[in-house]
N, C-alpha and C positions, 0 to 999 in steps of 0.2 A: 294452888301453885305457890311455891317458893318465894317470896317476895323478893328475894337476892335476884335471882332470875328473871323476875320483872322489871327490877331496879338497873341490869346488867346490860339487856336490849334495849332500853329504852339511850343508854349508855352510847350503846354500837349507832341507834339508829338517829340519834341529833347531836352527838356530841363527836363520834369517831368521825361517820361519814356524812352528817350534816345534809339525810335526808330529804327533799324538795319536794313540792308538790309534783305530782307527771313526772318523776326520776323514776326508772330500773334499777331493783338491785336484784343483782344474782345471790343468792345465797349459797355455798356450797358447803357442804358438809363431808366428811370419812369417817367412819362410823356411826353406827345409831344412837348412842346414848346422847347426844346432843339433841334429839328430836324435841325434849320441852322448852329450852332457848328458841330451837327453829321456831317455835310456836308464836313463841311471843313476839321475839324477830317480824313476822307477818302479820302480828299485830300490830306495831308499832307505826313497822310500813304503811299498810293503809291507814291509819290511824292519823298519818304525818300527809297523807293523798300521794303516795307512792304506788308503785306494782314491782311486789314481790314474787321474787322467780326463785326455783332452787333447784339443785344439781344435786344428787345422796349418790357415793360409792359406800365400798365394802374393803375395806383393807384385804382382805384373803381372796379377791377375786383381782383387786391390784394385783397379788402378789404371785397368782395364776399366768396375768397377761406378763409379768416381767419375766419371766422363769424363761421364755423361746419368746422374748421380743423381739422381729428387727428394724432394722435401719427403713424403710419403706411401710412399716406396720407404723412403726412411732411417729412419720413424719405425718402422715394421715389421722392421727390418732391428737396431732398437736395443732394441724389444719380446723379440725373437730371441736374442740377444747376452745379454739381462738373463735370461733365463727358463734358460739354461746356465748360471749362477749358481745356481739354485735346490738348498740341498742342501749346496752346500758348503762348506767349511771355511777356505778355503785358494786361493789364486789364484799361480800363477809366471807370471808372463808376461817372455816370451822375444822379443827381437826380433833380426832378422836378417838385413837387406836386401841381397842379392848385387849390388846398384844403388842405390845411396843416390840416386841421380836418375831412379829409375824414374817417380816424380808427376810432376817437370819438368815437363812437358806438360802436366797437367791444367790449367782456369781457375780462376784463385783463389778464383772465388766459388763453384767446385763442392770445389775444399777446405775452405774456410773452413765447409759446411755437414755436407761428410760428418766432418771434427774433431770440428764441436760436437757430434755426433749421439754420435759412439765417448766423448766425452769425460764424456758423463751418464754411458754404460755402467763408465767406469774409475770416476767417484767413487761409483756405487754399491758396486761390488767394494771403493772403499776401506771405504768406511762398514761393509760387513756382512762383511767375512773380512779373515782375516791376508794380507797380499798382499807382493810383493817384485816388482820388474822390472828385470827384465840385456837386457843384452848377447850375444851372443857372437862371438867372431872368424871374421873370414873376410875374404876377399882384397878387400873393400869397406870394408871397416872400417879395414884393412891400408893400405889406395892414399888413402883420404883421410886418415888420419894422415901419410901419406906416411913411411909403414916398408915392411920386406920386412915377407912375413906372418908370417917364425918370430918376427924385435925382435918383433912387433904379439904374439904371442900370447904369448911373454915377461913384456914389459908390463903382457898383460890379466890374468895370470894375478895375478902380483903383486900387482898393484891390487887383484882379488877376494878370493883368498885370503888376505887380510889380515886379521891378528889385532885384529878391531873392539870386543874386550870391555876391550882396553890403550885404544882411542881414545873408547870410550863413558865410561872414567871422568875418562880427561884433559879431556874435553868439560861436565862438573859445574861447572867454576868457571868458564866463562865463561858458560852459561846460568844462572847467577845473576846474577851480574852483570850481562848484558841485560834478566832479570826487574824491576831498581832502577834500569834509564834510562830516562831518560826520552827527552834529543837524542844526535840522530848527526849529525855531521858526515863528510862524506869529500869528502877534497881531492885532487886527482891531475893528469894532464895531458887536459886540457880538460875538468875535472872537477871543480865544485864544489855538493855537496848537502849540505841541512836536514832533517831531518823527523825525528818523533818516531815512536816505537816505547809510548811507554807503553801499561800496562795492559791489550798485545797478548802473547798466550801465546809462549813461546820453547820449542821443539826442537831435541832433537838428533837430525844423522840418523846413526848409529850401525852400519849394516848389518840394521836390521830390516825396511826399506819400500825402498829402491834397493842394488843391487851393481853397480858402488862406489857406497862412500858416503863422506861424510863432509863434512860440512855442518851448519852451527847455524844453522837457519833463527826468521822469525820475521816482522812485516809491520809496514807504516808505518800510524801513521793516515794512514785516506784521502787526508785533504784538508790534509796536514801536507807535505807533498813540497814544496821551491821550491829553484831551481837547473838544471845542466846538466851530464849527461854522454856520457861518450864512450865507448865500449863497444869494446876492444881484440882481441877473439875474436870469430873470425867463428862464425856459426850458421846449419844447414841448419836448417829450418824449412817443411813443408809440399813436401821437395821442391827446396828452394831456399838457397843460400847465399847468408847476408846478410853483408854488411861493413862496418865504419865507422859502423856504424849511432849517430844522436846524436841524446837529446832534449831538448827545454827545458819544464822542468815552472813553473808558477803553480797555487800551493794545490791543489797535488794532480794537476791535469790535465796531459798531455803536448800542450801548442800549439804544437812544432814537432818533424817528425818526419824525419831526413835519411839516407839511406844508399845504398849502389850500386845500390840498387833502389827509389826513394822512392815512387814511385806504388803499388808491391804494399804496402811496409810499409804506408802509410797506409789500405790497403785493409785489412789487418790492424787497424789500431787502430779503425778505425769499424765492426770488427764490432757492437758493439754498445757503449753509454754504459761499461761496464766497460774494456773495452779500454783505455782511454786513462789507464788511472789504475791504481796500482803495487799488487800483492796478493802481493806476497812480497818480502823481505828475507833472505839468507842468505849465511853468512861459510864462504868454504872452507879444509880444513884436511889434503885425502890425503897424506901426504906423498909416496906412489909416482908422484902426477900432477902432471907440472911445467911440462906446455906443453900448448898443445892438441890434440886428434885431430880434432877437428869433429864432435863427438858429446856431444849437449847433456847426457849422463847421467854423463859423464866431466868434460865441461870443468867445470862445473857446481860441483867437489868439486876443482879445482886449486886445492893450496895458495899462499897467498899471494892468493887472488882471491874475489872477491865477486860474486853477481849479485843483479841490481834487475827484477821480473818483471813485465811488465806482463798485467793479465790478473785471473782468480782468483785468490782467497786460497786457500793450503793448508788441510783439513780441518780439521787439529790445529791449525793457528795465524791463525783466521779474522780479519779486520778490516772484514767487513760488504761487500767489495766483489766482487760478482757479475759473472760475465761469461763466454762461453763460449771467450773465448783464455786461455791459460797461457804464457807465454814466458820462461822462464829465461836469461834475453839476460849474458853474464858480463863481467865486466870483472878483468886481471890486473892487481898492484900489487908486484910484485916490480921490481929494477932494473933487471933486462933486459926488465921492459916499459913501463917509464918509471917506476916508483917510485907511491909515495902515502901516505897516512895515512887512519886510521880514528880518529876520535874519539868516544868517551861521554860525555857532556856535560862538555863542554870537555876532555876528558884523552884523552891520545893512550893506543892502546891497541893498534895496530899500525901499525908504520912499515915502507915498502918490500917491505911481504907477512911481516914478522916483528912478531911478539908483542914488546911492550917492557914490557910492563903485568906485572910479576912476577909475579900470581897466573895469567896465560895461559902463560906459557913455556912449560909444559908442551904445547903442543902446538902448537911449533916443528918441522917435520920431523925434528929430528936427537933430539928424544926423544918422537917417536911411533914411531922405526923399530926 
């Protein structure tokens, strides 16, 4: 066995979810290639005097059931879903798509239903257990990064097995400092936003709720957003990769919506009144992640970069707006991807994807590595 893989569970099961003796964890999985992790996963569980449970789909029989989903099949199906929570402790969800375009085909409005449906199931799981969700490698994940699969699991490994208890404290001083702002600014190339953050709660994500991690999230008010930008990572999203993707917000709402594929996006933001208006704010800071892979849980956490999510507010850092999309859409600010700044009212605080603001230094890549 892989000792990264032994090193990586042992990771999830006392460090992410912080294991107990007589705790459930569900493990769930999408895809097979994750089965040597599951292994070790259940080892670790017992090992720690847990009871390991696990739930395996198949992406291509998902993509079976969405194709003539409906509304009464789905709610039964999320009845389901929730009632395999009951009990436990503890949730790892594992995903692992051996075809990251296996949904391609489906019609958006049979996504956009079957999402909302899984997506009550996830924020219950957040609300009532300790939860964590990865990744793992495999020659999909390997081909849209566009690495061989050994760089790709290299990579992954790195990124995960990264010592987050160094990055959780370097992460202290600037979630105070977002706690006492009030405005941001961020200026870049076709990129310039307002909007306040106060008296909205700030997070750090640390490796306790995603692997990788490494994110200080946080949210705008609502109706505080004015400006326009331009979103430099492309994003699979339902199936589909978006590009270029650019909006123009007024007091909060997104009223122009443009990218390689502007009819679906748009079809995405009028899921419903939420949609169209931002529910999360987060500043990325991995250092082991430097470009993107096309995997929103990666790109997400690339240092030097920021995304702006339209959609729901995160649990922990709510700002009132409800909605059944999430989209962590990210934008890079380093100088090979055209540069930028981040301002807290009025004080620049990172430039070009680096910390200038002497109390952040600290978690510049070169001393979080």
């Amino acid at each position: 066995m892989d000792k990264r893989i032994i090193k990586f569970a042992k990771q999830l099961v006392n460090y992410s979810c912080e294991v107990k003796k007589d705790e459930n964890v569900l493990i769930s999985t999408t895809g097979s290639s994750p089965i040597p992790l599951v292994k070790e996963i259940i080892k670790e569980v017992y090992k720690v005097g847990g009871n390991p449970h696990v739930d395996m789909q198949e992406p291509s029989i998902i993509r079976e059931l969405q194709l003539n989903c409906n509304d009464k099949q789905l709610e039964l199906m999320c009845d389901y879903e929730l009632y395999k929570m009951k009990g436990m402790d503890a949730y790892i969800g594992i995903r692992a798509y051996d075809n990251f375009s296996e949904l391609s085909d489906v019609p958006i409005d049979k996504k956009i239903k079957y999402e909302s449906g899984i997506r009550k199931v996830l924020e219950e799981r957040m609300a009532n257990s300790k939860w964590v969700g990865i990744r793992y490698p495999n020659n999909s994940m390997a081909q849209l990064a566009s690495m061989s699969l050994e760089e790709f699991e290299n990579f992954y490994f790195n990124v995960c097995n990264f010592d987050y208890t160094k990055m959780s404290k370097a992460m202290d001083n600037i979630v105070e400092l977002m706690n006492k702002t009030d405005k941001v600014k961020i200026i870049g190339d076709n990129t310039s936003l307002e909007f306040s953050i106060k008296n909205i709660p700030v997070v750090k994500g640390d490796g306790k709720q995603n692997i990788p991690d490494g994110e200080i999230t946080t949210a705008p008010v609502v109706d505080s957003v004015n400006g326009h930008i331009q979103y430099n990572v492309p994003s699979n999203y339902q199936g589909y990769t978006y590009e270029k993707v650019y909006f123009e917000f007024k007091d909060g709402k997104i009223i122009k919506a443009e990218s390689n594929n502007t009819e679906n996006l748009n079809k995405i933001l009028d899921t419903d009144d939420g949609s169209r208006f931002i529910g999360e704010f987060a500043i990325g800071v991995n250092p082991y992640i430097t470009r993107p892979t096309s995997d929103i849980l990666f790109d997400e956490k690339i240092t030097g970069s920021f995304h702006f999510t339209p959609g729901m507010h995160c649990p922990d850092t709510p700002n009132g707006n409800n909605s059944k999309t999430h989209w962590d859409l990210v934008c890079v600010q380093t100088e090979k991807y055209g540069g930028g700044e981040i301002y807290f009212d009025d004080v620049i605080i990172r430039k070009n994807g680096l910390f200038v603001f002497d109390e952040l230094k600290c978690l510049n890549p070169e001393n979080l590595k």
